[in-house]
DSSP file (Angstrom, degrees, kcal/mol; ACC not computed):
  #  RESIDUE AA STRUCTURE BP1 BP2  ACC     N-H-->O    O-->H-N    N-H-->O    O-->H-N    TCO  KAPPA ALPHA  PHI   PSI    X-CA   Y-CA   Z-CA
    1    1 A X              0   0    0      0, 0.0     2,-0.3     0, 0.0     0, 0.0   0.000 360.0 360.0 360.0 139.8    1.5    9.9  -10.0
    2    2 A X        -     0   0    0      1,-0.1     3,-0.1     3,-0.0     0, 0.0  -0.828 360.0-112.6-101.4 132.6   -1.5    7.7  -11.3
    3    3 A X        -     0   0    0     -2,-0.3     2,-0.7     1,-0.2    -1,-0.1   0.134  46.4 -85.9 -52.7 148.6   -3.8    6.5   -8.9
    4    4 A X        -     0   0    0      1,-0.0     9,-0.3     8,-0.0    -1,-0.2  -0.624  51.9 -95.7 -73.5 118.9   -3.8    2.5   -8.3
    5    5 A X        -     0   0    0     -2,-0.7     8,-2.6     7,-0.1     2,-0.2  -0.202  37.0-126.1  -6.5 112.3   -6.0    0.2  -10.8
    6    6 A X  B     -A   12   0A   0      6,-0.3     6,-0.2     1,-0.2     2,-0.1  -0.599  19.4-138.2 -25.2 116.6   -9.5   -0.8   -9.5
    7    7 A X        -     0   0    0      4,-1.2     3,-0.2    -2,-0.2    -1,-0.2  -0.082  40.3 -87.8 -65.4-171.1  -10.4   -4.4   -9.5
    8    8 A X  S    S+     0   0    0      1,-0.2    42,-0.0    -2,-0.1    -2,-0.0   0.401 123.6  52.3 -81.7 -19.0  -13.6   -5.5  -10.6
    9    9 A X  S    S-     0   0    0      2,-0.2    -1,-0.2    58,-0.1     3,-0.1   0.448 120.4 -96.7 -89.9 -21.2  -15.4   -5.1   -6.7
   10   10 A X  S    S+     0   0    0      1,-0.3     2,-0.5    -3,-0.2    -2,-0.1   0.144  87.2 124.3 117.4 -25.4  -14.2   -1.7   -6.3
   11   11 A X        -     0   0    0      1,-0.1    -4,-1.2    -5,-0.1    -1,-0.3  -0.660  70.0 -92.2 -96.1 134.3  -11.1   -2.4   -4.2
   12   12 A X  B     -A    6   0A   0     -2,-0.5    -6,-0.3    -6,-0.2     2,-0.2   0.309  38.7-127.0 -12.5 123.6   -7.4   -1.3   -5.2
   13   13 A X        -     0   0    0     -8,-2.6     2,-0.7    -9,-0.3    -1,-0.1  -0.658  19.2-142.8 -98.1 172.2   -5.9   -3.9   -7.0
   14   14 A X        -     0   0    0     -2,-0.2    -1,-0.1     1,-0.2   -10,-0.0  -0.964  13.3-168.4-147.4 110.8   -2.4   -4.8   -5.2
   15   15 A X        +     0   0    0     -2,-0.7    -1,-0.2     2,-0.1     3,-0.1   0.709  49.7 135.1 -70.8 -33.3    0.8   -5.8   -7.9
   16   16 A X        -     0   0    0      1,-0.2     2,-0.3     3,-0.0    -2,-0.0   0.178  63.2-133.4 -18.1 149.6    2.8   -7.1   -4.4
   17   17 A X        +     0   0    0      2,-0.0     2,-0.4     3,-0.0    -1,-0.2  -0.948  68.5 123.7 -81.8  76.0    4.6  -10.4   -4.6
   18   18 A X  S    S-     0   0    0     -2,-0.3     0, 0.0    -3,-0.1     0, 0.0  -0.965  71.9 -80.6-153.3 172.1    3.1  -11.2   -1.4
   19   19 A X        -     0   0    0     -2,-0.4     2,-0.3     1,-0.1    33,-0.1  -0.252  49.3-145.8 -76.4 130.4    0.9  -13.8    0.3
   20   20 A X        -     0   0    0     31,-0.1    33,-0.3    34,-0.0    34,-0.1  -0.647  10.0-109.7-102.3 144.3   -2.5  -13.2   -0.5
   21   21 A X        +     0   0    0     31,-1.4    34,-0.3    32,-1.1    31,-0.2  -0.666  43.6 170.0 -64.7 130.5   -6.1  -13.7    1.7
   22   22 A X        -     0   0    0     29,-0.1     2,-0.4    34,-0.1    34,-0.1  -0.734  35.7-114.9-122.2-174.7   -8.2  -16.5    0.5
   23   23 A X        -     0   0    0     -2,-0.2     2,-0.1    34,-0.1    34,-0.0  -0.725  36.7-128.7 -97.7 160.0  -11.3  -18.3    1.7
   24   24 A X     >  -     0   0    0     -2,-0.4     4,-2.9     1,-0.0     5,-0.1  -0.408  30.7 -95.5 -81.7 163.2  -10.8  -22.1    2.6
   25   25 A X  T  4 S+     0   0    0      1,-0.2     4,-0.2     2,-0.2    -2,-0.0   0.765 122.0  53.5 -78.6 -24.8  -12.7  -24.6    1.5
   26   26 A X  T >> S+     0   0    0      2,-0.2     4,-4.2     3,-0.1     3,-0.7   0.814 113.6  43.7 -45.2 -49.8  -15.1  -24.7    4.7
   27   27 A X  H 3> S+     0   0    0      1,-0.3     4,-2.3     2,-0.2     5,-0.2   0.926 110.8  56.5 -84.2 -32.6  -16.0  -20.9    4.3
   28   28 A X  H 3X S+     0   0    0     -4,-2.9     4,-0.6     2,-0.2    -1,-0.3   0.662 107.5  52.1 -67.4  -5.5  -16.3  -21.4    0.6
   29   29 A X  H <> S+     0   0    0     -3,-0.7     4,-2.1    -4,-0.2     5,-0.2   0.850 110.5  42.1 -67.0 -67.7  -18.8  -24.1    1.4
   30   30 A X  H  X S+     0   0    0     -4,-4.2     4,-2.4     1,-0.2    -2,-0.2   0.875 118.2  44.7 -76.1 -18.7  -20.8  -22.4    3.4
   31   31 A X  H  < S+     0   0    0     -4,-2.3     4,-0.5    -5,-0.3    -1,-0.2   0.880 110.0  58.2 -73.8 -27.9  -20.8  -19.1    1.2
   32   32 A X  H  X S+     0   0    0     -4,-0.6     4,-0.7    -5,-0.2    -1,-0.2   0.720 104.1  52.3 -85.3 -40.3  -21.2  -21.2   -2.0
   33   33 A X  H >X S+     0   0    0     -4,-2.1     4,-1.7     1,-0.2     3,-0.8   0.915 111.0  46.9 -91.2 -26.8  -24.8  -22.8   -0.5
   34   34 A X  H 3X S+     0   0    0     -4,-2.4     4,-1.3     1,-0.3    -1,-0.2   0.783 107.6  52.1 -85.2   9.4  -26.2  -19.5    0.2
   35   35 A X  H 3> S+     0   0    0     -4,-0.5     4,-0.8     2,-0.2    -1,-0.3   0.359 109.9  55.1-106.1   1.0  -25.3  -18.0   -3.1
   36   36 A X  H <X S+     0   0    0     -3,-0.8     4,-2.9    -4,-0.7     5,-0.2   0.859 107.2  46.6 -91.1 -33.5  -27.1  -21.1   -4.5
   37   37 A X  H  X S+     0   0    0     -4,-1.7     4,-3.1     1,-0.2     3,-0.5   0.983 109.6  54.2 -61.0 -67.1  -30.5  -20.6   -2.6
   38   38 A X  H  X>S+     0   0    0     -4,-1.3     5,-1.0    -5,-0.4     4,-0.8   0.820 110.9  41.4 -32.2 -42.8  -30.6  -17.3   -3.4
   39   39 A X  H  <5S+     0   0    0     -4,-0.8     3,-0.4     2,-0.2    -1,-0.2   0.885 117.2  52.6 -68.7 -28.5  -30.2  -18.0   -7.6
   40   40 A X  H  <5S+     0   0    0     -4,-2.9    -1,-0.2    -3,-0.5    -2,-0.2   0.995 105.6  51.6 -76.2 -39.2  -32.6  -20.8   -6.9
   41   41 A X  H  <5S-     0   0    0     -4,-3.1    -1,-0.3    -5,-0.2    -2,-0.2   0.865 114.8-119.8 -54.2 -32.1  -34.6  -18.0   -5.3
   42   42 A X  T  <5S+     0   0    0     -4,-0.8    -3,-0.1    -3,-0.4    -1,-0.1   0.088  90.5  96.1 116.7 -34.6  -34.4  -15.5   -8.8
   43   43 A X  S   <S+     0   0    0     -5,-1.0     2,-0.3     2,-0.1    -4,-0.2   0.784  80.4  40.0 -89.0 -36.3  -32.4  -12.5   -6.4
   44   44 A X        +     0   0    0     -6,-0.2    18,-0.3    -7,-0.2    -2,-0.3  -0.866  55.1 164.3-110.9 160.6  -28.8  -13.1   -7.1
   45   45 A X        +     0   0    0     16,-3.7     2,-0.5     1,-0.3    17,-0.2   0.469  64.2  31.3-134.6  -6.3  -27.6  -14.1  -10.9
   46   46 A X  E     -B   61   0B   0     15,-1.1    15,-2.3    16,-0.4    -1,-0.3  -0.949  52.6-177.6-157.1 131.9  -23.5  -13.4  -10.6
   47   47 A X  E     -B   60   0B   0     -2,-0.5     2,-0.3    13,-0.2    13,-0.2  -0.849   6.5-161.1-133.5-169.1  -20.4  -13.4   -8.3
   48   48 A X        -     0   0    0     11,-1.6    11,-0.5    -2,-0.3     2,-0.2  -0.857  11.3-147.9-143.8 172.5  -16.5  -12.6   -8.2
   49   49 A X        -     0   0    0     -2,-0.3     2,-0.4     9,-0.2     9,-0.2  -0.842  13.3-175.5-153.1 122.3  -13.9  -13.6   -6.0
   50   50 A X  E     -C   57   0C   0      7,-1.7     7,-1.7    -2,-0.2     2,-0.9  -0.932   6.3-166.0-124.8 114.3  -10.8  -11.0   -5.3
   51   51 A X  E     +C   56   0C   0     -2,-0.4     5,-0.2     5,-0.2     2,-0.1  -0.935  24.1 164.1-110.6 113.1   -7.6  -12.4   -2.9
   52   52 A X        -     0   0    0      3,-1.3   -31,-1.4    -2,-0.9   -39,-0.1  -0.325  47.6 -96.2 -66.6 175.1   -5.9   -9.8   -2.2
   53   53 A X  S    S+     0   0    0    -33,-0.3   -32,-1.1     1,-0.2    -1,-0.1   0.976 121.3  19.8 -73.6 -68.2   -3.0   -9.0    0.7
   54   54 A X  S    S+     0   0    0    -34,-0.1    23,-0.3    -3,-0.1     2,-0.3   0.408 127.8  33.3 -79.2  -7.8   -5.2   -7.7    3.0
   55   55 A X        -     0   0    0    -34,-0.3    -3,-1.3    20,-0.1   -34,-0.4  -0.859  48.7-152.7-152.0 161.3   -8.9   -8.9    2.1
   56   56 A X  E     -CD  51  74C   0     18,-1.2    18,-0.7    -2,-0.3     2,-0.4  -0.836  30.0-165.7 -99.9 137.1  -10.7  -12.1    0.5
   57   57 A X  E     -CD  50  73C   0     -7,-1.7    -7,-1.7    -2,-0.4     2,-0.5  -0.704  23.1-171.2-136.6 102.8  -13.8  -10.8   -1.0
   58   58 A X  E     - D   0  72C   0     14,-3.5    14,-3.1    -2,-0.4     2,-0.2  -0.912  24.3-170.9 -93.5 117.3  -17.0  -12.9   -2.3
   59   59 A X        -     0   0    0    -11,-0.5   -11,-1.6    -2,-0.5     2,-0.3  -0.748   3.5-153.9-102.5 159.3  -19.1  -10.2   -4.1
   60   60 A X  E     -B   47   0B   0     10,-0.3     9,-0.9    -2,-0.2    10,-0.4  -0.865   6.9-155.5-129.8 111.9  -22.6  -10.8   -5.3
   61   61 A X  E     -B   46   0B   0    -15,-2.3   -16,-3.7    -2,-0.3   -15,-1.1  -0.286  34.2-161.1-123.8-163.1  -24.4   -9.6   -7.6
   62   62 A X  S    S+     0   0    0    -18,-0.3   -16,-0.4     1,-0.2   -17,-0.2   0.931 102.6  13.7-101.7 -94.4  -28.3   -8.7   -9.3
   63   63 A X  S    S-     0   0    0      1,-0.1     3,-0.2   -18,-0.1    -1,-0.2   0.002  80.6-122.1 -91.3 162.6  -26.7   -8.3  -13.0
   64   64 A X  S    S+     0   0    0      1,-0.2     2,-2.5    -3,-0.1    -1,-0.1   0.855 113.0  54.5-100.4 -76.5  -23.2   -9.3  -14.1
   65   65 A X  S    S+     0   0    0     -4,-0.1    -1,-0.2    -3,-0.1     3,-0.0   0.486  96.7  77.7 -61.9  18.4  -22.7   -5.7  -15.0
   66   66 A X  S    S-     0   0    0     -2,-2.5     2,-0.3    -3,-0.2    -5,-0.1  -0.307  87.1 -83.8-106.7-164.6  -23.6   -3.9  -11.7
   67   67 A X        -     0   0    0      1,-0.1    -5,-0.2     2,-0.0    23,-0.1  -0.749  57.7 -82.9-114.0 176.4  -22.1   -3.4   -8.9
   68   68 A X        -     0   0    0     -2,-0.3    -7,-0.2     1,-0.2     3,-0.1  -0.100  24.3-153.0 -70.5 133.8  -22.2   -5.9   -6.2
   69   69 A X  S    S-     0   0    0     -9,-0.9    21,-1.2     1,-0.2    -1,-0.2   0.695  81.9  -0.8 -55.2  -4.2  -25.4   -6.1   -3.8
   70   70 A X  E     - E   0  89C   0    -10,-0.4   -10,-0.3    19,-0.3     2,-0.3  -0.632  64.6-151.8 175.2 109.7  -23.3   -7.5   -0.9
   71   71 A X  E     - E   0  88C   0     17,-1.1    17,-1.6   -12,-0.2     2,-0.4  -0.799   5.0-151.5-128.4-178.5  -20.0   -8.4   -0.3
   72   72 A X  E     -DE  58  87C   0    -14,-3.1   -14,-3.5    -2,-0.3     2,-0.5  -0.922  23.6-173.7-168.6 111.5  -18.4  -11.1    2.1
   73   73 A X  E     -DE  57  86C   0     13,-2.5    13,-0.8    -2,-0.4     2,-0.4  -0.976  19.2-160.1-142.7 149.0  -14.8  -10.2    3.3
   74   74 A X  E     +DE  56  85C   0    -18,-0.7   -18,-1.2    -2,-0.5     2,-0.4  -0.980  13.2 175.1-138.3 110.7  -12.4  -12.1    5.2
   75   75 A X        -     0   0    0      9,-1.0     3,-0.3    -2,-0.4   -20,-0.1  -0.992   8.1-174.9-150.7 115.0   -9.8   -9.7    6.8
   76   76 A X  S >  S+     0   0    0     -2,-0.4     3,-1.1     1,-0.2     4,-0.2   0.746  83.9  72.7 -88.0 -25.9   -7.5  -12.2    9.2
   77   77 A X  T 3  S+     0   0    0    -23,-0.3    -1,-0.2     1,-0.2     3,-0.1   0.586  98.4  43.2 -84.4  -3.6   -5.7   -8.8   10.2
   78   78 A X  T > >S+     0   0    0     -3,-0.3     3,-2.1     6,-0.1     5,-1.4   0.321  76.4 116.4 -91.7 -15.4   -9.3   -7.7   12.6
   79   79 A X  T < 5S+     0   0    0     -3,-1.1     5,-0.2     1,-0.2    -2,-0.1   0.871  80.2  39.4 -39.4 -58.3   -9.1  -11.5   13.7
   80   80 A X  T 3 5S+     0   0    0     -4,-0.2    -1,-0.2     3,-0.1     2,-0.1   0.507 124.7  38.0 -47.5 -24.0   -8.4   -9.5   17.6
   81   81 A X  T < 5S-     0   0    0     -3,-2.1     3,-0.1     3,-0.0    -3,-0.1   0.064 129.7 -16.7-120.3-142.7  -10.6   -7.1   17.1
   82   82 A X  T   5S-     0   0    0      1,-0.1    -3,-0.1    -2,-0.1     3,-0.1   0.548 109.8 -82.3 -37.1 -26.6  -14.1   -6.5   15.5
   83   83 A X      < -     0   0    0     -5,-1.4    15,-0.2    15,-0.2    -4,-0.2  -0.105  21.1-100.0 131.5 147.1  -13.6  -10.0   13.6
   84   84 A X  S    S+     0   0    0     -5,-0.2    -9,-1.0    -6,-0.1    -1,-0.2   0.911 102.5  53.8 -63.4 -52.1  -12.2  -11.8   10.7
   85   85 A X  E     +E   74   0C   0    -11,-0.2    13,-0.6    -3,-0.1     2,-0.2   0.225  58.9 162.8-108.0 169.7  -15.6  -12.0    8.6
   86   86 A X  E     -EF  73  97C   0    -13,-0.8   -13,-2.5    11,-0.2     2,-0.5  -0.672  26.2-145.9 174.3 149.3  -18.4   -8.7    7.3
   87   87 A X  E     -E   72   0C   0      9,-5.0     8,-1.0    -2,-0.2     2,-0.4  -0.937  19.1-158.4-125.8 123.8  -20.6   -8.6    5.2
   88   88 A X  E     -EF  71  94C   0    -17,-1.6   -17,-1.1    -2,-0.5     6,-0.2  -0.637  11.7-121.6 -95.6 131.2  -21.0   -5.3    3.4
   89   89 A X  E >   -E   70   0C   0      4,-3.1     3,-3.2    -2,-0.4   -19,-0.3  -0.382  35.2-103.3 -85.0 160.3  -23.9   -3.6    1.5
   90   90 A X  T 3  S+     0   0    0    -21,-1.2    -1,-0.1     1,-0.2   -20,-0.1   0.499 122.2  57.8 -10.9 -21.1  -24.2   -2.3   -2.1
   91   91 A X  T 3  S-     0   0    0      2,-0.2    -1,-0.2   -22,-0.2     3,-0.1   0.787 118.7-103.8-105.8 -17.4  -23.8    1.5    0.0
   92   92 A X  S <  S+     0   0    0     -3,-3.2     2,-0.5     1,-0.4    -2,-0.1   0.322  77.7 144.2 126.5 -25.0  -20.6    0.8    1.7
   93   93 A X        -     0   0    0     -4,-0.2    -4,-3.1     1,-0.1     2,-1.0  -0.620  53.6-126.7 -97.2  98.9  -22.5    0.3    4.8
   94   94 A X  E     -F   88   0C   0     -2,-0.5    -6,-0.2    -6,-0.2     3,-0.2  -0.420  29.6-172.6 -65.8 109.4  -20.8   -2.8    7.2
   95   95 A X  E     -     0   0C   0     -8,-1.0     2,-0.3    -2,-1.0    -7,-0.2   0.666  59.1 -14.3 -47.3 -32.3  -23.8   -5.1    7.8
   96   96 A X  E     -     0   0C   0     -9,-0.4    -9,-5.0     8,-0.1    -1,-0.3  -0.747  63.0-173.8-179.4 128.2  -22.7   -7.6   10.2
   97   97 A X  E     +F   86   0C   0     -2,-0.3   -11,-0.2   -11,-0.3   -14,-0.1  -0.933  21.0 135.0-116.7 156.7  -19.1   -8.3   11.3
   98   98 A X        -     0   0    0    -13,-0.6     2,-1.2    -2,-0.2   -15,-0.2   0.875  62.9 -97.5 163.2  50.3  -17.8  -11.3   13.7
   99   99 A X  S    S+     0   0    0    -14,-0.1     2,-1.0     4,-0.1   -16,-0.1  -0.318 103.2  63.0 161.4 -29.5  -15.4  -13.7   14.2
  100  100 A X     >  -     0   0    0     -2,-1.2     4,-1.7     1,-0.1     5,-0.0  -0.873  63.0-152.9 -98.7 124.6  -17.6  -16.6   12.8
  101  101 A X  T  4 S+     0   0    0     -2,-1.0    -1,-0.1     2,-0.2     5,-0.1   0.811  93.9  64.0 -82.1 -28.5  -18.8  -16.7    9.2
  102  102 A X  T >> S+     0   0    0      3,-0.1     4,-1.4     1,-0.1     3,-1.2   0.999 112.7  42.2 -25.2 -75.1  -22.2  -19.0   10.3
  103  103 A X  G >4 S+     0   0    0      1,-0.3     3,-1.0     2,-0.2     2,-1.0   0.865 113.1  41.5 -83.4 -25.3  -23.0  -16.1   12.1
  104  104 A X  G 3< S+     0   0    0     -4,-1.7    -1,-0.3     1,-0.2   -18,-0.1   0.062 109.6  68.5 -74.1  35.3  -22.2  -12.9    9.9
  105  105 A X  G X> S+     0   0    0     -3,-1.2     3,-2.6    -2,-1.0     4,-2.0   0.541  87.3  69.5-109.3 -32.6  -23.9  -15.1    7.1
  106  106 A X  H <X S+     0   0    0     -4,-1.4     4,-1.6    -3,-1.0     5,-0.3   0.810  81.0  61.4 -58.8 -29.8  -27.1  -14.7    8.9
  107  107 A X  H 34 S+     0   0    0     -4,-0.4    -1,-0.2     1,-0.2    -3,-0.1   0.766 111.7  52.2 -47.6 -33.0  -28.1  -10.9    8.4
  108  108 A X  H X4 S+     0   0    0     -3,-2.6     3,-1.5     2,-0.1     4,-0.3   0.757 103.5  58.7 -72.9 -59.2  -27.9  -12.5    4.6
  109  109 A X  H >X S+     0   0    0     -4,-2.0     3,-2.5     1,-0.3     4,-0.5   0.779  88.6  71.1 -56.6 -25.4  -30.3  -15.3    5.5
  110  110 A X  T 3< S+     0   0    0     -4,-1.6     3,-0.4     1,-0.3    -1,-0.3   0.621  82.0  67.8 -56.6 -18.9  -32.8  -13.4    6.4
  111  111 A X  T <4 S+     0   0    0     -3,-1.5    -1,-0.3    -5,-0.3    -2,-0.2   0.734  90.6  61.9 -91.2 -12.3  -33.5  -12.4    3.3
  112  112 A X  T <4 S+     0   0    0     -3,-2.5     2,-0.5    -4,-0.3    -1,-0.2   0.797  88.1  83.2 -88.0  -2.3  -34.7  -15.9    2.2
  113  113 A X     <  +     0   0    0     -4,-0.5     2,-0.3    -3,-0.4     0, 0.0  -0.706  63.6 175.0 -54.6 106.8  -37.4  -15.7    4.9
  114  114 A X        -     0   0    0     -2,-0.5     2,-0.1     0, 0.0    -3,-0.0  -0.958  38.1-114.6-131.6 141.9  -40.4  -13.7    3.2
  115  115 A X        -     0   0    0     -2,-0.3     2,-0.5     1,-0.1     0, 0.0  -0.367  32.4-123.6-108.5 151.3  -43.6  -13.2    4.9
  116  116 A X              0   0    0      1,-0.1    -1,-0.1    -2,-0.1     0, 0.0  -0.844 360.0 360.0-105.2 116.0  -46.7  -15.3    2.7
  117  117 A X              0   0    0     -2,-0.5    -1,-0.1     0, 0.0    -2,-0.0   0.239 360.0 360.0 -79.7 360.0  -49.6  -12.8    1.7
């Protein structure tokens, strides 16, 4: 038996006829203005977007061929628990989870803060 097909983010891609997690047009809003400060800033150059059944995923990346530095997953089925939203690093490594997408965006914001030499 052959292993399932890898999307383009890393995660299992899923053949189901079934109703898939997206973002909304609010959460894409706000994900959509910080991936534009960043390009304006020169650090991110490329995204995706994966709806899956279980996950939404906004990846981000460096290079359009690498793999993503950080990606921004919406999993409604944690909504009770640890929280719809995380944002997850390049290592695998959950950065921030929480129920708001404002606040797990911030761990992200920080990075446009750089200290002036």
């Amino acid at each position: 038996m052959q292993p399932p097909p890898i999307t383009p983010i890393g995660l299992p891609f899923n053949d189901q006829t079934s109703e898939q997690v997206s973002f909304d047009r609010r959460e894409l809003q706000a994900i959509l203005a910080l991936y534009g400060r960043m390009v304006a800033m020169g650090e991110w150059r490329d995204y995706a977007i994966a709806a899956l059944r279980e996950v939404a995923v906004f990846s981000v990346f460096r290079r359009t061929a690498e793999f993503p530095l950080y990606r921004i997953e919406k999993r409604p089925k944690l909504r009770a628990k640890q929280g719809i939203y995380a944002v997850v690093g390049a290592d695998g490594q959950v950065l921030r989870r929480g129920h708001e997408l404002a606040a797990v965006l911030k761990v992200l914001e920080r990075k446009l803060i750089r200290p002036v030499e």
